[in-house]
KEROTOR-971224 format. One record per residue (C-alpha): x, z, y. Coordinates in steps of 0.001 Angstrom, whole numbers, plus 500000, padded with zeros to 6 digits. Layout:
! residues N
XZY...
This chain:
! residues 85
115393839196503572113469838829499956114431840652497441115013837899495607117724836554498434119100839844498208119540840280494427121159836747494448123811837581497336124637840360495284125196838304492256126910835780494035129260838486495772129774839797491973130656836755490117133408835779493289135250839142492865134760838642489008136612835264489252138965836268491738137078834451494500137411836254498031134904835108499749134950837070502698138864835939503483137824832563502881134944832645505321137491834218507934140183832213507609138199828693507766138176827695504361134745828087503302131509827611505757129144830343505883126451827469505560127956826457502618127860829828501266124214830397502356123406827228500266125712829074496897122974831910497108119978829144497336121429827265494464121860830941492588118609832120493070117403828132490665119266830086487842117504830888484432120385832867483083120354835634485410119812838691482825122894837152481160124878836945484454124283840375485480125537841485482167129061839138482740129463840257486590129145844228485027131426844056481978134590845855482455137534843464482436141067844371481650142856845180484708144732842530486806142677840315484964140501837529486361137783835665484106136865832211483838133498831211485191130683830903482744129412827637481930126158828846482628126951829336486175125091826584488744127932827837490970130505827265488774132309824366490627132117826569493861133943828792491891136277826989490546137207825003493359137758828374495522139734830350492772143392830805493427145866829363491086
């Protein structure tokens, strides 16, 4: 896998548990495709803000808090669409 691929799945897993997003339950219980997921990392890796996501996904939230996907995001419908209410 490129390291490019790599640093992307990464960000991608860090923005989901940033928004509240669990991917991995969602794969497991049906609700998202792993296909679709493989095609969240493609569309992730088109991103020219990723200096700027890396410093979101790392800020320190207050706990039991969940924040809103940033408008920068290419995956921010994905996001959206998967995070609980």
């Amino acid at each position: 896998m490129s390291d490019k691929i790599v640093r992307h799945l990464e960000l991608v897993k860090a923005m989901s548990g940033k928004v509240g997003v669990d991917l991995g339950r969602r794969v497991v219980e049906g609700t998202l495709d792993p296909a679709d997921l493989g095609d969240v990392i493609v569309t992730c890796t088109r991103c020219g803000n990723v200096a700027k996501c890396e410093g979101f996904v790392c800020r320190d939230a207050a706990p039991d808090t969940e924040d809103s996907v940033p408008d920068y995001c290419l995956n921010g419908l994905f996001f959206s669409v998967l995070k609980p209410d």
